[in-house]
C-alpha positions in Angstrom: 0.0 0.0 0.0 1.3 3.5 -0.8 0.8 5.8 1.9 2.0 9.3 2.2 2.5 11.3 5.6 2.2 15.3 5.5 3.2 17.5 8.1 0.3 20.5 7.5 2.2 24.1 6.2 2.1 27.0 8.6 5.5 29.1 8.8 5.6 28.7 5.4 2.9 31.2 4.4 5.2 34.0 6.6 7.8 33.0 3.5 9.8 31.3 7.5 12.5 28.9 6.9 11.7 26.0 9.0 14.6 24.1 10.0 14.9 20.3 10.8 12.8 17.3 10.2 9.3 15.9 11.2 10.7 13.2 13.1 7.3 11.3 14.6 6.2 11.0 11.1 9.7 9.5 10.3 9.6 7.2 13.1 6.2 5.8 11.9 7.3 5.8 8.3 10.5 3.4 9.2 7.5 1.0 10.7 5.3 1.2 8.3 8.2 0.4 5.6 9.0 -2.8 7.8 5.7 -4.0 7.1 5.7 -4.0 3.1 4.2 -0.6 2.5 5.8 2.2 0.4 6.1 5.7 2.1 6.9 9.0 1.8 7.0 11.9 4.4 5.9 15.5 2.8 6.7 18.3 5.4 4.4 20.8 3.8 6.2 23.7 6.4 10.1 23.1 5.3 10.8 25.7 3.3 14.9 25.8 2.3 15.0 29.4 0.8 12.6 31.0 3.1 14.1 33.5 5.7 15.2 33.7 9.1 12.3 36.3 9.9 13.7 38.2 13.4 10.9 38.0 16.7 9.3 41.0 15.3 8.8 40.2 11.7 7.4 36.9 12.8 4.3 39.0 14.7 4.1 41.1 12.0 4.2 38.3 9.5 1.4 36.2 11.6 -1.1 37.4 9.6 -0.1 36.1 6.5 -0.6 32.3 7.5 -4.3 33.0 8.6 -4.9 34.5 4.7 -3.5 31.3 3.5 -5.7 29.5 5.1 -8.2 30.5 3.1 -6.6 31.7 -0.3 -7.5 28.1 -2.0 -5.4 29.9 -5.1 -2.2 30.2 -2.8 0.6 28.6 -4.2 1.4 26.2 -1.1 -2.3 24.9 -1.7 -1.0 23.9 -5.1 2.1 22.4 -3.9 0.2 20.6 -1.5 -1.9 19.2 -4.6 1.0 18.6 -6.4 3.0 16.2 -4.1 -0.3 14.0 -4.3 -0.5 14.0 -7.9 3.3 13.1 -8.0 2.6 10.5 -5.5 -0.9 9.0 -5.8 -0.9 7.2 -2.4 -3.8 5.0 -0.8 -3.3 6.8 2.3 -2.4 9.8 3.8 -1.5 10.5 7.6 -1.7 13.6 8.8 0.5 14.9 12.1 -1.7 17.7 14.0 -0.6 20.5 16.3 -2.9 23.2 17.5 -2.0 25.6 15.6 -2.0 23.7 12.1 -5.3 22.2 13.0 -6.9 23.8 10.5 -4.2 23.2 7.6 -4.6 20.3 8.5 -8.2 20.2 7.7 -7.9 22.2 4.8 -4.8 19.3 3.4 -7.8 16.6 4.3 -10.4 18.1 2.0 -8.1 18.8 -0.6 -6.8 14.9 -0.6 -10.5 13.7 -0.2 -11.7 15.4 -3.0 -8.4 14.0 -5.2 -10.0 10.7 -4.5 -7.5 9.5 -1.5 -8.9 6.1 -0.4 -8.4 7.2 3.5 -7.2 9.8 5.9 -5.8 9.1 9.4 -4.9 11.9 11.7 -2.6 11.5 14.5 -0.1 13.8 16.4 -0.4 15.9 19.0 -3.5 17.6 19.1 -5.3 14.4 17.9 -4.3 12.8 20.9 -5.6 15.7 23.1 -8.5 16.8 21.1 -9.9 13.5 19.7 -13.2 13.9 19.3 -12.6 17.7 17.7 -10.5 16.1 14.8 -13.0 12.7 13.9 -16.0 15.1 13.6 -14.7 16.5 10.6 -15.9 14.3 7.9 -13.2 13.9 6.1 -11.3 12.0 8.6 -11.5 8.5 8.0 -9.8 7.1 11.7 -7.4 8.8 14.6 -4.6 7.6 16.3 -4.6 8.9 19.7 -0.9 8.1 21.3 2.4 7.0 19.7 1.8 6.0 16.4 4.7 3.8 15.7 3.2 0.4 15.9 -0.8 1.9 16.1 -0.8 3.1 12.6 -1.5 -0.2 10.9 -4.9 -0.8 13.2 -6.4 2.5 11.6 -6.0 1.3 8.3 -9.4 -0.5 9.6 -10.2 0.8 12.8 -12.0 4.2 13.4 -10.6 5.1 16.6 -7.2 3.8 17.8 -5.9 4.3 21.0 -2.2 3.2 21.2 -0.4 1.4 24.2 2.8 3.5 25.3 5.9 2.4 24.3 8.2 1.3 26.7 11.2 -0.3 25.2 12.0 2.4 22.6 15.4 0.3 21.2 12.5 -1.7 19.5 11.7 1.1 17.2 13.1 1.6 13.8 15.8 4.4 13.6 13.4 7.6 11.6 13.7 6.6 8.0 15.3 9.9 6.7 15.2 8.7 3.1 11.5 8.7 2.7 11.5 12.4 3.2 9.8 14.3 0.0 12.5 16.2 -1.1 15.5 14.6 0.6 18.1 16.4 -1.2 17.1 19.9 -0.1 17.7 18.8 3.6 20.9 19.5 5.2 23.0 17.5 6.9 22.2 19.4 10.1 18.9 19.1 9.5 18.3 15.6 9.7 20.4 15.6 13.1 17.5 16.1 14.9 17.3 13.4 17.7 15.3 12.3 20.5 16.8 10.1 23.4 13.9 10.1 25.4 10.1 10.4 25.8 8.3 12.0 28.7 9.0 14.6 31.3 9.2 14.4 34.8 7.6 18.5 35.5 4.2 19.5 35.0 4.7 23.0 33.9 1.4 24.7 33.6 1.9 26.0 29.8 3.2 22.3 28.9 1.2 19.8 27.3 3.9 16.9 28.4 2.3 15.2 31.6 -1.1 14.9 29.2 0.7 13.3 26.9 2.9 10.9 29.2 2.2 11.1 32.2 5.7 12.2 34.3 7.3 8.9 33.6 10.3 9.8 31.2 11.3 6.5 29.2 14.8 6.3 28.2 16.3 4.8 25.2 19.6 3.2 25.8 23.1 4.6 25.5 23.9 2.0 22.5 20.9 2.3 20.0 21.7 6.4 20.5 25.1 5.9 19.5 24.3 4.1 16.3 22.0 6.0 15.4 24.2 9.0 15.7 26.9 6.8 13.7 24.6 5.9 11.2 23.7 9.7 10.5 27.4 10.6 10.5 28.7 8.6 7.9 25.1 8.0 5.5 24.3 11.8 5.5 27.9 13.1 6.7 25.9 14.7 9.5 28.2 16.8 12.1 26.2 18.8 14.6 22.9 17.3 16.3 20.4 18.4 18.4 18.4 16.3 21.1 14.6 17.2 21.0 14.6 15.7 24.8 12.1 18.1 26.9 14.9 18.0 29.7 18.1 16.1 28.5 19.9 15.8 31.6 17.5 14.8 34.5 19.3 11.8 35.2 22.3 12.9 35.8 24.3 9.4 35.6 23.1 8.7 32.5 24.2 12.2 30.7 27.4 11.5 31.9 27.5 7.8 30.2 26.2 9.3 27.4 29.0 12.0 27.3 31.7 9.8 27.3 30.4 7.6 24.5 29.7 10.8 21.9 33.2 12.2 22.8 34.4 9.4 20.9 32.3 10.1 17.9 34.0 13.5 17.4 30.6 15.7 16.3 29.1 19.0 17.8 26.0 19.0 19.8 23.2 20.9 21.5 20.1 20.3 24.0 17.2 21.5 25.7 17.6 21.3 29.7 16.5 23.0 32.9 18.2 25.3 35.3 17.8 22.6 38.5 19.5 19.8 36.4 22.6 22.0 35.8 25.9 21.3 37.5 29.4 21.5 37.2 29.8 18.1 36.7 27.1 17.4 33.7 28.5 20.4 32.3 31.8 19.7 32.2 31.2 16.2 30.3 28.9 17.9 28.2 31.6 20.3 26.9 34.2 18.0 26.9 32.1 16.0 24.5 31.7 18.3 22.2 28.2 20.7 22.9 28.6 23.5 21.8 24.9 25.2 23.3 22.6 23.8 26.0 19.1 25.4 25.5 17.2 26.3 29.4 13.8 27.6 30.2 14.5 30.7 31.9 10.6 31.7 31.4 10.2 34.7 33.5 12.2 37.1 35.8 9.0 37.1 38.4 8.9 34.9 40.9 5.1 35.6 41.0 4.7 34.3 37.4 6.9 31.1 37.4 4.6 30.3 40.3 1.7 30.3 37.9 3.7 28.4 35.7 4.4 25.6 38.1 7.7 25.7 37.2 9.4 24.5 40.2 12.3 26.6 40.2 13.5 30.1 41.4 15.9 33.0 40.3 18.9 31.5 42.4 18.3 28.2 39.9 19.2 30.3 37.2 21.8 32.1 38.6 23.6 29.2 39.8 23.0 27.5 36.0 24.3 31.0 34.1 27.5 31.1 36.4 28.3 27.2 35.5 27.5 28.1 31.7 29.8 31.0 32.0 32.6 29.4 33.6 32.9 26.3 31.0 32.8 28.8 28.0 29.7 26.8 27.4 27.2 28.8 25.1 23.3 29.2 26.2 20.2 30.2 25.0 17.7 31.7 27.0 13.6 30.6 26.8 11.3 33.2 28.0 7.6 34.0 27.4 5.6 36.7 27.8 1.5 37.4 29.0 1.1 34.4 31.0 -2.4 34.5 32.8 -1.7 36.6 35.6 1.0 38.7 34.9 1.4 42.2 34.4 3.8 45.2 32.7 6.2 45.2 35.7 6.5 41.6 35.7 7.6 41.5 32.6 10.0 44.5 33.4 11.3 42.1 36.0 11.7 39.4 33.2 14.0 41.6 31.1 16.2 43.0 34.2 16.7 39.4 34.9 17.9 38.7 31.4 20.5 41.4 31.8 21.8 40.5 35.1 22.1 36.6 34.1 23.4 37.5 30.7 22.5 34.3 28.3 24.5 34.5 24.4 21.2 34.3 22.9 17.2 34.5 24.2 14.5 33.5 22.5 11.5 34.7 23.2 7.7 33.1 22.7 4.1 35.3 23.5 2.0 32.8 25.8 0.0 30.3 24.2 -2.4 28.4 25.9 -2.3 24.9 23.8 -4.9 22.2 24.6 -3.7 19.4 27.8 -2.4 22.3 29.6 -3.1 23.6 33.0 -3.7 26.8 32.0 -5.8 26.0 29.1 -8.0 24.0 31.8 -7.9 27.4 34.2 -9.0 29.6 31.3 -12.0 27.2 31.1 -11.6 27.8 27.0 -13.4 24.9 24.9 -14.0 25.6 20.9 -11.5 28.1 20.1 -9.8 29.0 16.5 -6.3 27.5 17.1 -4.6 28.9 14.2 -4.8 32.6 15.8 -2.6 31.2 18.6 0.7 30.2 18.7 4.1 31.7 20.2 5.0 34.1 17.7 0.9 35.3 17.2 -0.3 39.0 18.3 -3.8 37.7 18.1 -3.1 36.4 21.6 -4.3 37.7 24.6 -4.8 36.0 27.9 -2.9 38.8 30.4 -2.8 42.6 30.8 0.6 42.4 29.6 -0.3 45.0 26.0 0.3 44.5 22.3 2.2 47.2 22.1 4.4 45.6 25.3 4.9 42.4 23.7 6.4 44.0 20.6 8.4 46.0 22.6 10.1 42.9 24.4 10.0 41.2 20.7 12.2 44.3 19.4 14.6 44.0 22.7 15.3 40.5 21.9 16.0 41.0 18.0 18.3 44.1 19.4 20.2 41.9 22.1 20.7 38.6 20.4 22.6 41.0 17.4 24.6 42.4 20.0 25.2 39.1 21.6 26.5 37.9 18.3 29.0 41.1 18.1 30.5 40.1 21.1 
């Protein structure tokens, strides 16, 4: 059976280069493949000549994807309809986040009316909003969970609801070759790997515990090491990032880890929090060779990363930045802006602490509330149109934290990472 995956467009209409891979859909492609199907994975958002827009341009540009929702004469809407043509698969799979839950809906139509045989939805928002994504008619079955080794049963069933995985060295490696388009991928972009699935923290603007529950499941140190071996010498890939929601929270294992990449001579970078920092997971990590560790600074109010449930303080971050800074060790800031709650000084507090911690880069995210969150339950929201909402989107407003304030913030972080790089 020929079945085709598509990861819906969205930064694509703001003319954003997207970088990396859609690596779920890989991950079920590999399985499906093992089981006598043909596949291909279309990431309708990868766009290799688009531009790296700046945190200003990208509210400014917001706008643009909501038109092309509905501009059926746009010319990603006919790219869209010609990878089908080019492909003519049985089946098509679409991967669903909040915010592309209507592209989504708009790819479905377009692929049911161009006579595909059957649509399954799955990712993310699937799994949290079910019954939202099967009502549309055009949606033949749903995956809700990991879709690995569920997949198959919606080729029949309506409704799937997958076990989770827990030995994850079971799974296929992401079959990078079935991307649509392979050759205008980098060899940075398909570095994109995962050694884990889960996270312990229930952050209040995280969807995580929803989708796992706080039981992180590890993969071990051996099937990460081939994997990164296999992407170094097929794809001459040099610099990798682990998608992990919190890389180091067990601290023995990052430290195995370390010593088995050192050997493997690449560059590498994470996601991590400011509690699981310390000297001595830093120092293995530079000495293997990352080159950026990625933290969740969030806010410089202790008021807000209350509301956030983020379990850590100021002197977390502190402590972290000082580490950082004394192992030469490069690190990017995460902060967000009109959380619930929060108000014009807080966020005044949020860029004082920026200056005094001093990260190389921030980046910087509007608050979004996504579906499985706390703070999606607090709102008490139910229908709303998710693709006004998303991190970069001035359509959002849940605070009395201003428009006009969040650009502000948006221009001080396009004006201080350009300075950081000067430096």
């Amino acid at each position: 059976m020929k079945i085709l995956l598509v990861d819906p467009p969205f930064q694509k209409f703001m003319d954003f280069k997207k970088y990396y891979i859609p690596l779920g859909l890989l991950y079920i492609a590999a399985e499906l493949e093992k089981r006598g199907h043909e596949v291909w994975v279309y990431d309708a958002d990868y766009h290799p000549k688009g531009k790296s827009l700046e945190f200003l341009e990208k509210i400014e540009h917001y706008p643009l994807y909501i038109e092309g929702l509905t501009n059926c004469k746009h010319k990603i809407w006919d790219e869209v309809m010609g990878v089908f043509e080019d492909i003519k698969p049985d089946i098509v799979g679409i991967s669903l986040i909040s915010t592309k839950f209507m592209s989504g809906m708009k790819i479905a139509d377009l692929y049911k009316k161009m006579g595909v045989k059957r649509i399954i939805c799955g990712g993310v928002h699937t799994s949290l909003r079910p019954e939202e994504v099967i009502r549309n008619s055009d949606i033949d079955s749903i995956v809700i969970g990991e879709g690995e080794y569920a997949f198959d049963r919606a080729l029949t069933e309506r409704k799937v609801i997958a076990d989770r995985i827990t030995n994850l060295d079971d799974i296929v490696f992401p079959e990078r070759d079935r991307l649509y388009n392979l050759a205008d991928y980098s060899p940075t972009d398909l570095g994109m790997i995962i050694s884990s699935r889960g996270c312990p923290y229930n952050c209040s603007f995280c969807c995580s515990e929803k989708l796992w529950g706080r039981r992180v499941i590890f993969r071990s140190i051996d099937n990460i090491i081939e994997e990164i071996k296999l992407l170094k010498y097929k794809y001459g890939t040099k610099d990798f990032y682990f998608i992990d929601d919190s890389f180091t929270c067990d601290k023995n294992r990052t430290i195995r880890l370390c010593d088995r990449i050192k050997e493997l001579n690449i560059a590498w970078s994470c996601l991590t929090r400011a509690d699981l920092i310390s000297e001595s997971i830093i120092h293995k990590m530079k000495d293997s060779g990352c080159k950026m560790v990625k933290m969740g600074l969030e806010s410089g109010s202790q008021k807000v990363l209350g509301i956030m449930n983020k379990r850590t303080d100021k002197e977390d971050v502190i402590r972290a930045s000082e580490i950082l800074r004394n192992h030469r060790l490069p690190w990017t800031a995460y902060f967000m802006v009109g959380t619930p709650g929060e108000n014009e000084k807080d966020v005044e507090e949020t860029l004082d602490f920026i200056r005094e911690v001093k990260p190389d880069f921030i980046s910087f995210a509007i608050f979004t509330p996504y579906p499985g969150t706390l703070l999606f339950d607090k709102l008490g929201l139910t229908d709303i149109s998710y693709h006004f909402f998303n991190h970069h989107s001035g359509f959002n407003k849940f605070s009395d934290v201003s428009l006009e304030k969040i650009k502000e913030v948006a221009h001080f972080s396009d004006k201080y990472n350009k300075e950081a790089r000067c430096n």
